[in-house]
N, C-alpha and C positions, 0 to 999 in steps of 0.2 A: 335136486340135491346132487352135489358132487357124489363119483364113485373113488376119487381118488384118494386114497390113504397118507399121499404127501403132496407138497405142491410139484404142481407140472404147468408146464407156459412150452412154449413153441423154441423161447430160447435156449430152456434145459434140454432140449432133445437134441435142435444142433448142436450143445457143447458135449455131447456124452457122445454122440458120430462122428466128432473131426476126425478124420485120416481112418474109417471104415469104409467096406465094400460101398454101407448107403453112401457117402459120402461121395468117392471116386464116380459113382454114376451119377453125381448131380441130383440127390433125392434132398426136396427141402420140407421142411415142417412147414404147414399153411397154418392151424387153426388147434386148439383143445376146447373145445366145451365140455358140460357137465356130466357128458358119459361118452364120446367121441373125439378121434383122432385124423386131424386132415392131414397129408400129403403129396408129394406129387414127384413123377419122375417125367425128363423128355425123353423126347423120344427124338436125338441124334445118333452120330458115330459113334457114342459110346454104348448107346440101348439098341440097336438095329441089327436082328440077322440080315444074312446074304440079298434076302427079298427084300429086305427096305423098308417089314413091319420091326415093329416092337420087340423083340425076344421075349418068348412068356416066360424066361427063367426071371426076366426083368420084374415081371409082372407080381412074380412070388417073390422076390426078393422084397419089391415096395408092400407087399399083404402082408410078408412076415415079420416085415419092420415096424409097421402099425399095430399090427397084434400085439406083437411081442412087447413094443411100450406101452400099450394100454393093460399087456397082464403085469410089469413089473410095478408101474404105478397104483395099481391097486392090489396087488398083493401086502398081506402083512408085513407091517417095519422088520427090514431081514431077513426075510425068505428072498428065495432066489426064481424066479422060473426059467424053465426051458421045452424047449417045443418037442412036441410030442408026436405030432401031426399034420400037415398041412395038403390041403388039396385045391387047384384051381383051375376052373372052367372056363376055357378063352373062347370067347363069343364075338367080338370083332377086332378086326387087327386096326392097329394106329401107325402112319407114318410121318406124322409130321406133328409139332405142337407138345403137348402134356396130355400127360396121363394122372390124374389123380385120382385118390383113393382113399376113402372114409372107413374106420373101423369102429364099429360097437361090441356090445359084450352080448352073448346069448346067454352063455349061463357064466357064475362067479363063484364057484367052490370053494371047500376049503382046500383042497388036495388037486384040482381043474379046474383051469377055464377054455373056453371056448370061444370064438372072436369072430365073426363076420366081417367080410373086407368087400368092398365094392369098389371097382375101377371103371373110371370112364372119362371120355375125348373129349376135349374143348369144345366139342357140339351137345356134352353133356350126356353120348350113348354109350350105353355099359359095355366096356369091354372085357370084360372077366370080372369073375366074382368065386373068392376061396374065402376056405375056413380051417381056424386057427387053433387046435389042442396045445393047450399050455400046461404042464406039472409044476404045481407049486411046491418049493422044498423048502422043509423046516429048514429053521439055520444050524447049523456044521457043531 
C-alpha cells in the first residue's frame, strides 16, 4: 500500500527541480514505488572535488533531495516540511559513472520524519549512507 498522501511519478519531481541546485548537478528522478524514491547523480566536472572522487556535499545534496520528497509527499495536504537534520557516512569514493540513491521512511510522524538514504556505484557498492529528520509544519 502506498505511503503517499498525493500523487507522485518520477515526472512531478523533475517538474518541481527545473533550474535547482538538484537540477544544475544533473540529479534525475529514476523510479517511485510504494514507499521509495530512486535517484541518481554523475559523478563528472560538475560533482568532483580536486581528487577526482565524488564531493560528499554531492552526496548530501542527492540524500537530502530524496528525503525531502518522500517527506513532502507524504505529509498531510498542506503542511510543509523542512529538514531538521541530516548526517552522512561516506564509505567509498566514486570517480566515474552514477551514483544512485534510494530513500525510505524509518519513522512517519505527525510532527517528524525520518528517512534513510543509501548511495551506491554502478557496480552496485554502497558509497554513503545518511539519515534524514524532517519537521512537519501545520499550515500557516
Amino acid at each position: 500500500m502506498p505511503i503517499w498522501t498525493r500523487p507522485i511519478s518520477v515526472e512531478d519531481l523533475a517538474a518541481i527541480h527545473k533550474d535547482t541546485a538538484p537540477a544544475h548537478i544533473g540529479l534525475e528522478f529514476l523510479e517511485v514505488g510504494d514507499d521509495f524514491i530512486v535517484g541518481r547523480v554523475p559523478v563528472d566536472h560538475r560533482t568532483r572535488q580536486p581528487y577526482g572522487l565524488l564531493h560528499g556535499g554531492i552526496s548530501v545534496v542527492l540524500a537530502e533531495t530524496l528525503g525531502s520528497c518522500g517527506a513532502i509527499y507524504c505529509a498531510p495536504p498542506g503542511h510543509r516540511v523542512v529538514g531538521l537534520d541530516i548526517n552522512a557516512n561516506h564509505l567509498r569514493g566514486a570517480t566515474a559513472g552514477w551514483v544512485t540513491g534510494r530513500t525510505t521512511p524509518v519513522h512517519i510522524g505527525r510532527s517528524t520524519q525520518v528517512w534513510h538514504i543509501e548511495m551506491r556505484n554502478d557496480a552496485g557498492e554502497l558509497t554513503c549512507v545518511s539519515r534524514l529528520t524532517m519537521a512537519v509544519l501545520a499550515p500557516r
